[in-house]
C-alpha positions as CSV (number, residue, x, y, z in Angstrom):
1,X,0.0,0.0,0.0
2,X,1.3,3.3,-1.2
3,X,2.3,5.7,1.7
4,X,1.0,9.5,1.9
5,X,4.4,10.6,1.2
6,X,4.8,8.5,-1.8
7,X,1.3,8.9,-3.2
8,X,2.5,12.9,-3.3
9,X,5.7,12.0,-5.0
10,X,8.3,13.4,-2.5
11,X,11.2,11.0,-2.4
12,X,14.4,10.6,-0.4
13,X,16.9,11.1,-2.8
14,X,17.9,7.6,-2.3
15,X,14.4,6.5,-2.7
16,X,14.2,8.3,-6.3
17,X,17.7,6.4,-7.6
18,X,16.5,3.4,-6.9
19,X,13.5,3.4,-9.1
20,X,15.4,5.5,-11.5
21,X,17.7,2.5,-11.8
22,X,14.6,0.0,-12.0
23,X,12.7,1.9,-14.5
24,X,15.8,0.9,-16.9
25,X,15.9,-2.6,-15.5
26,X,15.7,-5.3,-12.7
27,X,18.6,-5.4,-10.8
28,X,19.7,-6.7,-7.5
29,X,21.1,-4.0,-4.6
30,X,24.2,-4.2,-4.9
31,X,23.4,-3.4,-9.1
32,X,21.5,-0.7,-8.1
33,X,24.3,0.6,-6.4
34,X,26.7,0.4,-9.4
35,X,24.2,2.0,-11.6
36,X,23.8,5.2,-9.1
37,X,27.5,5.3,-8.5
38,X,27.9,5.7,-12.4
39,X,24.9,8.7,-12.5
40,X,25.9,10.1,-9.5
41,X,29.0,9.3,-7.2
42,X,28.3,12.2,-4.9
43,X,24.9,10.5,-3.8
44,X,26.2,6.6,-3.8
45,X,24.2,5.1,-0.8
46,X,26.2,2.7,1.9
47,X,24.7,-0.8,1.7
48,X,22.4,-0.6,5.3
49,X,21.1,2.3,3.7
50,X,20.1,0.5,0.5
51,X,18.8,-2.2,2.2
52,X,16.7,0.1,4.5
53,X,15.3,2.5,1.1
54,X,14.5,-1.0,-0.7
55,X,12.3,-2.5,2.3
56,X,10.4,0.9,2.4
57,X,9.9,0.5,-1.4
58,X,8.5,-2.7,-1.7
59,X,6.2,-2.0,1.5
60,X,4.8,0.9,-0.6
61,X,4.2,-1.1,-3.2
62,X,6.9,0.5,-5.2
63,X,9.0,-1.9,-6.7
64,X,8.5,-5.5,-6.3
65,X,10.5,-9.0,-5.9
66,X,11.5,-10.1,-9.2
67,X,11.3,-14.1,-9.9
68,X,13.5,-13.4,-13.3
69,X,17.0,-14.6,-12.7
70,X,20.3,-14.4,-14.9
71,X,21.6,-18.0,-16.1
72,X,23.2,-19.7,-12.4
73,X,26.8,-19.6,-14.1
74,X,26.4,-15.6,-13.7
75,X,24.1,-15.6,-10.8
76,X,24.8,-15.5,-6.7
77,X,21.5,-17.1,-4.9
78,X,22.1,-14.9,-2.3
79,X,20.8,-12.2,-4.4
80,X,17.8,-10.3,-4.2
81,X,16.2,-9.1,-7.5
82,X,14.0,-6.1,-7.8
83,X,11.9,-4.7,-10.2
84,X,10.0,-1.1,-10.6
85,X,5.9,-1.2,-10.2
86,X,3.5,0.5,-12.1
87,X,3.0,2.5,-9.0
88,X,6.4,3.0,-8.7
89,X,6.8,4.1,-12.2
90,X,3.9,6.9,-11.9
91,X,5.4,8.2,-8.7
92,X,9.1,8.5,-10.1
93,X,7.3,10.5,-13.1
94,X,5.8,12.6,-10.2
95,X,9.5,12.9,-8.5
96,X,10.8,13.8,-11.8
97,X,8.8,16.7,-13.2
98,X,8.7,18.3,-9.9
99,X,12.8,18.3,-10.1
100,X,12.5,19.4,-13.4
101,X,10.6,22.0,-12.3
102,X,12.8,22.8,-9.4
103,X,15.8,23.1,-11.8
104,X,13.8,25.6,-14.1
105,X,13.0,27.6,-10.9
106,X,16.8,27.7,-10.4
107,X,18.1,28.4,-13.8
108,X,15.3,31.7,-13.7
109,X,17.2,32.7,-10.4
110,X,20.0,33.0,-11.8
111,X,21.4,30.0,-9.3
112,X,22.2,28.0,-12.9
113,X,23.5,29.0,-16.3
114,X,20.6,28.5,-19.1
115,X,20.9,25.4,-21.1
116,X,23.1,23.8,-18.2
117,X,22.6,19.9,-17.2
């Protein structure tokens, strides 16, 4: 069941990764962690808080287990596999345009150059 806080779209910034990650593909934490460290190195999470973000996730019915598995020679059974829901899809869209529009605010301020990424 989505939360109130995730039904509005506000995410922690680790939250948003995560399902940025997942909206590209399934992955398993520590994957997800790769893939944020190679957008992002200033925001790479430590594993307990990975683990933490991922629980909340799937308990808002975010992101989901996924049964999907690479071939065993490639694949650690320890491993957790996640994949993004349709709920989590719609609230990362949410998360998205309201950065978006954060950034615009900003560039107008004169806090960032136009046409900067």
């Amino acid at each position: 069941m989505a939360t109130d806080k995730a039904r509005d779209g506000r995410l922690r910034p680790v939250e948003f990764h995560i399902l940025l990650s997942l909206s590209a593909a399934e992955r398993h934490g520590y994957g997800i962690i790769r893939d944020i460290e190679s957008l992002d190195a200033a925001s790479v999470p430590d594993v307990g808080t990975m683990y933490r973000a991922l629980a909340r996730l799937v308990e808002q019915g975010l992101i989901e287990a996924s049964a999907r598995r690479p071939a065993p020679d490639v694949d650690d059974e320890r491993r957790n596999y996640y994949r993004i829901t349709t709920a989590g899809r719609k609230v990362a869209r949410v998360e998205a345009v309201r950065l978006e529009a954060l950034t615009a605010a900003a560039r107008s301020g004169g806090l960032l150059p136009r046409g900067a990424r």
